[in-house]
N, C-alpha and C positions, 0 to 999 in steps of 0.2 A: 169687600163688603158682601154678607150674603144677603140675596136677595130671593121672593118667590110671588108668585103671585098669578093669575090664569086668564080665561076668557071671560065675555057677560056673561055668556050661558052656564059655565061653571063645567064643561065637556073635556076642556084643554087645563092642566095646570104645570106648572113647571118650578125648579128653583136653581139657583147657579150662585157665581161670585161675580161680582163687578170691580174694576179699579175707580172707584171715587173723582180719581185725578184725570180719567180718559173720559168723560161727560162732557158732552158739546151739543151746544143747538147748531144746525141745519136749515138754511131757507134756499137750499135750492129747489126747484118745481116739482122733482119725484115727493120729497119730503113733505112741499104743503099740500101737494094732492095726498098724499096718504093719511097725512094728519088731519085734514081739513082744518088747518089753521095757516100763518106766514112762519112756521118753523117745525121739525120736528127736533124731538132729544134723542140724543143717540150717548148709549152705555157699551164703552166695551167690553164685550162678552170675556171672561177667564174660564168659565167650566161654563156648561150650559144641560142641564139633564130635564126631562120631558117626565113629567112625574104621572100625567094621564091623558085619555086624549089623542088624537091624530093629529099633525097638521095636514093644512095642505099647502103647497107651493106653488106658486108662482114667479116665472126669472121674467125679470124687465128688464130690456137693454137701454141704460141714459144716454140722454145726448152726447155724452163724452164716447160710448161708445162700450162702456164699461155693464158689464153683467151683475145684476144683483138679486138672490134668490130670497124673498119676501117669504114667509111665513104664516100662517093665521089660521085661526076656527074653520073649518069646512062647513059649522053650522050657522055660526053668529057673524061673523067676518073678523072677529077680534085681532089683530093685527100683532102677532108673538113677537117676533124679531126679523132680523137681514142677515144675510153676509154673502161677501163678494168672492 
């Protein structure tokens, strides 16, 4: 499935493909602090291209111990995507 879409500020835009069938919610505690809600959604990424825009990154280590490099706005905080 292609998909596209950016930040609030409109700084950051990007578009890529997702598999449909790899769509999962998430309520472990990285995910509801970033989402500020009890889950986030999580797409896996197939292509992923950066159509404008910087990000900026930050790596959080979870309590498993495991690495995950966040993504998002340097301006708005809009949160782009992860990957481990």
């Amino acid at each position: 499935m292609e998909v596209d879409g950016g930040c609030l500020c409109g700084l950051v835009r990007y578009r890529g493909r997702i598999d449909p069938d790899k769509i999962a919610i998430c309520h472990c505690t990285d995910c509801q602090v970033n989402s500020a809600s009890a889950f986030g959604v999580v797409a896996h990424l197939l292509e992923f291209e950066l159509t404008s825009g910087t990000l900026k990154t930050y790596v959080k280590t979870a309590e498993s111990g495991n690495r995950r490099a966040l993504s998002f706005c340097g301006d708005c905080g809009t949160r782009i995507h992860a990957r481990n």
